[in-house]
PyMOL Python script that loads the backbone (N, CA, C, O; Angstrom):
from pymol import cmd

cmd.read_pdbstr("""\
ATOM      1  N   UNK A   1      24.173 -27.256 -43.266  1.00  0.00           N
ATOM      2  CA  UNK A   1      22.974 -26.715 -42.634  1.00  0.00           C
ATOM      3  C   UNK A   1      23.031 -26.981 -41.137  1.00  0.00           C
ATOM      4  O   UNK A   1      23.337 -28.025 -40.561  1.00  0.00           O
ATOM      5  N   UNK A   2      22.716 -25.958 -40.700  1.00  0.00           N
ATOM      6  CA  UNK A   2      23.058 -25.811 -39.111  1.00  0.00           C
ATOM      7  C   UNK A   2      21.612 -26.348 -38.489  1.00  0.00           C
ATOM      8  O   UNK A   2      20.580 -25.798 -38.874  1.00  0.00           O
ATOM      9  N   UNK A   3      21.553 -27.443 -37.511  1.00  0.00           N
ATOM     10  CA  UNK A   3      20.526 -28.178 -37.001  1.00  0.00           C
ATOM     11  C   UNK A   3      20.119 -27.346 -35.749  1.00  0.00           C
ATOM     12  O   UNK A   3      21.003 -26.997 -34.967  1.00  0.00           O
ATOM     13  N   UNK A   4      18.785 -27.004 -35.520  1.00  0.00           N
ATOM     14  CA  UNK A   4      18.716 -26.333 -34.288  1.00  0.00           C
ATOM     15  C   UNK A   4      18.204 -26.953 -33.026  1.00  0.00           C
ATOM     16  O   UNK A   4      17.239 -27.619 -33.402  1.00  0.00           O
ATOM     17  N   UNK A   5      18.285 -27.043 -32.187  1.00  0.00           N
ATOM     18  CA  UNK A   5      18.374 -27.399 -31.190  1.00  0.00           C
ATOM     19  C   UNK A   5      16.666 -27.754 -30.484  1.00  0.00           C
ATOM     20  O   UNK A   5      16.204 -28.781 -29.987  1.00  0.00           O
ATOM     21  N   UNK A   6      16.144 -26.554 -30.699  1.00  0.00           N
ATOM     22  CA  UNK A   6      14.322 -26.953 -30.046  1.00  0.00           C
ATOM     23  C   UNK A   6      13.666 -26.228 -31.110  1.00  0.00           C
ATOM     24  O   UNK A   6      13.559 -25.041 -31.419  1.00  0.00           O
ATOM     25  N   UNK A   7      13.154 -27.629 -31.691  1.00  0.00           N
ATOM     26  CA  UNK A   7      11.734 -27.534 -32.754  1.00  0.00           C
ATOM     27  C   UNK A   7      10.914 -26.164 -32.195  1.00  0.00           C
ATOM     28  O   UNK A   7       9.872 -25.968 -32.821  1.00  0.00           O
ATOM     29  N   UNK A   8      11.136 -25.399 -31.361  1.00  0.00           N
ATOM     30  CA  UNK A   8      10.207 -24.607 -31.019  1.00  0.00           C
ATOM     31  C   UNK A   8      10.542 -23.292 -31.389  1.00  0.00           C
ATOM     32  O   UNK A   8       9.725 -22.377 -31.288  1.00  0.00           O
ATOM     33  N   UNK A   9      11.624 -23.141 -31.787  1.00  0.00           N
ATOM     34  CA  UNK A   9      12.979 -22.056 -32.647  1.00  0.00           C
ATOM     35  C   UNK A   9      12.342 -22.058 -34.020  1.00  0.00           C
ATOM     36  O   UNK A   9      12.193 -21.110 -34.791  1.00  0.00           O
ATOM     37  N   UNK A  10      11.950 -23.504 -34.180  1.00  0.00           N
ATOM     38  CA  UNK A  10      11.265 -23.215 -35.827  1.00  0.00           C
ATOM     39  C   UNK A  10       9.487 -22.722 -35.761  1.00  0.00           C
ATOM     40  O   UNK A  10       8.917 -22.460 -36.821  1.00  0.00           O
ATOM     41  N   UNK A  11       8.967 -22.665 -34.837  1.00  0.00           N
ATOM     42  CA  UNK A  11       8.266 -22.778 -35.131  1.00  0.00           C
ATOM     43  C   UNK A  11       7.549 -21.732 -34.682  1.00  0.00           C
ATOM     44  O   UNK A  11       6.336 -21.651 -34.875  1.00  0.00           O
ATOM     45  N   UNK A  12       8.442 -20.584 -33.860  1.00  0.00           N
ATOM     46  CA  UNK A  12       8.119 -19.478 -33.792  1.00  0.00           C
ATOM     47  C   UNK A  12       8.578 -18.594 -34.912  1.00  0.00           C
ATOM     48  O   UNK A  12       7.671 -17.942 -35.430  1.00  0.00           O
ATOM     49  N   UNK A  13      10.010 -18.390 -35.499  1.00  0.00           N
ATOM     50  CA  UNK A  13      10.030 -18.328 -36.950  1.00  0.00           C
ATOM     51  C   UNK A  13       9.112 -18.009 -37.753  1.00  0.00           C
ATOM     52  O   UNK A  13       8.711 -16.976 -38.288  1.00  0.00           O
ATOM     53  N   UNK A  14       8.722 -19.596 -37.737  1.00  0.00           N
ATOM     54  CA  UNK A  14       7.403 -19.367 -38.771  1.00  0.00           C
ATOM     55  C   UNK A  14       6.231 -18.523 -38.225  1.00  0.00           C
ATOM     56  O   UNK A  14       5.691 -17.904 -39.142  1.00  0.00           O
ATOM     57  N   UNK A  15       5.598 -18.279 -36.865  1.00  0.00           N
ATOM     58  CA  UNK A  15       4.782 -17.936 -36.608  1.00  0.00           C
ATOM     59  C   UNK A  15       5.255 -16.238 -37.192  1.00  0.00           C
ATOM     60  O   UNK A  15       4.486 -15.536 -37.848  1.00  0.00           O
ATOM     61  N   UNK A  16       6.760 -15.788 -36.753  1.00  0.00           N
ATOM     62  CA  UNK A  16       7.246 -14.482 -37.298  1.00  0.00           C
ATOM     63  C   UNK A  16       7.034 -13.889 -38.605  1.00  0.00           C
ATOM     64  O   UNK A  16       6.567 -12.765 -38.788  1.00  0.00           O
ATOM     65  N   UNK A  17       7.483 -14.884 -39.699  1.00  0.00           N
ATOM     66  CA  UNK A  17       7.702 -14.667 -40.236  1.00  0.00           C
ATOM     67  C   UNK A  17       6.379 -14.542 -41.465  1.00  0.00           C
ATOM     68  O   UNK A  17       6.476 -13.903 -42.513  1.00  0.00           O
ATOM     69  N   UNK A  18       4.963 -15.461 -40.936  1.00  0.00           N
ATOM     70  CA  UNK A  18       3.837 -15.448 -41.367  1.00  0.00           C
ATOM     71  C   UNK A  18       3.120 -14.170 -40.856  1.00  0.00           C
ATOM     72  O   UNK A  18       2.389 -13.723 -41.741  1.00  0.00           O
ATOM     73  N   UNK A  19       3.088 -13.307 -39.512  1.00  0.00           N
ATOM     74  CA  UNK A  19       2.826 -12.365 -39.454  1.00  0.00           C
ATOM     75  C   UNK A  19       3.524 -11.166 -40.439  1.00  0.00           C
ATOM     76  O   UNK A  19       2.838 -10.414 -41.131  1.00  0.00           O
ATOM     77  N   UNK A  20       4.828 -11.127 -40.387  1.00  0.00           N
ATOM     78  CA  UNK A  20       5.479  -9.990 -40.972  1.00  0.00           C
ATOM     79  C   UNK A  20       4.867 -10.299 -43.026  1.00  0.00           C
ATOM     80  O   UNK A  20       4.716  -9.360 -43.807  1.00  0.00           O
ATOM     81  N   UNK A  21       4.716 -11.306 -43.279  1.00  0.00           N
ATOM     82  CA  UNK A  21       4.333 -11.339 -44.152  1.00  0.00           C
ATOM     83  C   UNK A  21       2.790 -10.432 -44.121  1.00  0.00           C
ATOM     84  O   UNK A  21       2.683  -9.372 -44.737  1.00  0.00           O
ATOM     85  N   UNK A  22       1.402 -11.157 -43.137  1.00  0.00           N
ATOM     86  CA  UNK A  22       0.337 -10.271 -43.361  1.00  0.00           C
ATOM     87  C   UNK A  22       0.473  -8.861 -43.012  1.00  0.00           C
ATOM     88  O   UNK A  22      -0.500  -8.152 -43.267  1.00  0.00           O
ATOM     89  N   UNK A  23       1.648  -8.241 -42.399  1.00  0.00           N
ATOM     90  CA  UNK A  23       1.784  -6.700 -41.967  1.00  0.00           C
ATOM     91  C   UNK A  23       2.113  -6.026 -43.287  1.00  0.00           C
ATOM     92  O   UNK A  23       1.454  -5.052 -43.652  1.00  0.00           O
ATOM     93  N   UNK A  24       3.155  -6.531 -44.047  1.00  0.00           N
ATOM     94  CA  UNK A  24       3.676  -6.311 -45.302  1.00  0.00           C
ATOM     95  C   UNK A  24       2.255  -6.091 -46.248  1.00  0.00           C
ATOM     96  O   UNK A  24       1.938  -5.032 -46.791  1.00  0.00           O
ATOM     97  N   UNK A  25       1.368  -7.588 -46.302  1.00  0.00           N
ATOM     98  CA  UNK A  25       0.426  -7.418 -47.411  1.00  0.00           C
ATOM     99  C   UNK A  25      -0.426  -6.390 -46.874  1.00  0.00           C
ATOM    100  O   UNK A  25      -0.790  -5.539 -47.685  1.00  0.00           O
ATOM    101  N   UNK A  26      -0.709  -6.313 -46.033  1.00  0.00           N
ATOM    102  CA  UNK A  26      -1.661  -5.081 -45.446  1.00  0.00           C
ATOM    103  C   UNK A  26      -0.780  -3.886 -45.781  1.00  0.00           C
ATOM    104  O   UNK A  26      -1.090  -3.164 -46.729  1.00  0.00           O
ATOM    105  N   UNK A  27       0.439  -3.610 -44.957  1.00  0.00           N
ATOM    106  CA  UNK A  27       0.585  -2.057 -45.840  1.00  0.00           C
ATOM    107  C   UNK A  27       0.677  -1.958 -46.883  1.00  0.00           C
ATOM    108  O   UNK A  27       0.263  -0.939 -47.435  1.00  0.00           O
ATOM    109  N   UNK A  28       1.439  -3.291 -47.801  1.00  0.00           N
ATOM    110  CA  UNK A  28       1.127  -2.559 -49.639  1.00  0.00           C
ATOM    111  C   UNK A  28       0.070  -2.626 -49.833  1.00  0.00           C
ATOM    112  O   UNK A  28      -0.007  -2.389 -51.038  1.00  0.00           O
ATOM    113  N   UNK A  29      -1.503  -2.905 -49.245  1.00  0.00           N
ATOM    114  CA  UNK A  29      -2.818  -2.820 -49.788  1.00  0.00           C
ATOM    115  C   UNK A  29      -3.166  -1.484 -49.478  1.00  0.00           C
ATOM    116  O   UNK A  29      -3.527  -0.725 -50.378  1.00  0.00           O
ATOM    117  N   UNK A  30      -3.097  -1.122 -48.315  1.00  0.00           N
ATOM    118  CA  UNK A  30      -3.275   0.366 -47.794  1.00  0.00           C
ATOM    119  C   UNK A  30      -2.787   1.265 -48.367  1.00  0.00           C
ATOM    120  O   UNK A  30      -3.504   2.254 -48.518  1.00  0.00           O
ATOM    121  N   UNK A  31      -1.143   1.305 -49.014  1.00  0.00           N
ATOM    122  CA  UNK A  31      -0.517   2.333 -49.346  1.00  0.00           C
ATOM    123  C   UNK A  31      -1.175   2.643 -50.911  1.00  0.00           C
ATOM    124  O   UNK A  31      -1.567   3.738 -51.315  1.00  0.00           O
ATOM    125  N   UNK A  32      -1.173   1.548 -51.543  1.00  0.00           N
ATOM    126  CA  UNK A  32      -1.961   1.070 -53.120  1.00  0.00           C
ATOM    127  C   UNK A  32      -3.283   2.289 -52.982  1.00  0.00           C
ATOM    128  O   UNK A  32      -3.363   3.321 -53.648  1.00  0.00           O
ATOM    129  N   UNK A  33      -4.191   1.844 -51.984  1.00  0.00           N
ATOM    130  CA  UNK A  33      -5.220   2.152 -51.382  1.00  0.00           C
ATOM    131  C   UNK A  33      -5.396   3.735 -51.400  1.00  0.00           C
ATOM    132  O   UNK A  33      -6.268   4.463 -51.876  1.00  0.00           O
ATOM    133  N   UNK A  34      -4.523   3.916 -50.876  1.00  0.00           N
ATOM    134  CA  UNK A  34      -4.120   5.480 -49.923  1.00  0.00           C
ATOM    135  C   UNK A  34      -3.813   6.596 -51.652  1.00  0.00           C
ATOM    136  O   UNK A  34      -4.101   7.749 -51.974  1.00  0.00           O
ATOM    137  N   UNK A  35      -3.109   5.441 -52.337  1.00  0.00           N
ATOM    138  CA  UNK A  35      -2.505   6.140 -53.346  1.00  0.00           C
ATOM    139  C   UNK A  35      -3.594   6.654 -53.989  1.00  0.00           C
ATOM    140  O   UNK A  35      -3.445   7.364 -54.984  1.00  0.00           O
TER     141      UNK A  35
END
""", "prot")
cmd.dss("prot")
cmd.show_as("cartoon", "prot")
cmd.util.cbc("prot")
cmd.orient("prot")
C-alpha cells in the first residue's frame, strides 16, 4: 500500500468521492422518478 504524502490528498478524495456518490443518488432518484 502506497503511503501518501499530505493527509490532505485523502481528504479531498473523500470530499470527491462523497459528492459523486450524492450526484449518483440524485440521478438514480430522478431517473426512477422521471420513469
Amino acid at each position: 500500500m502506497v503511503l501518501l504524502p499530505n493527509p490532505l490528498i485523502i481528504w479531498v478524495l473523500l470530499k470527491v468521492i462523497s459528492r459523486l456518490a450524492l450526484i449518483l443518488e440524485y440521478y438514480v432518484e430522478f431517473s426512477s422518478t422521471n420513469n
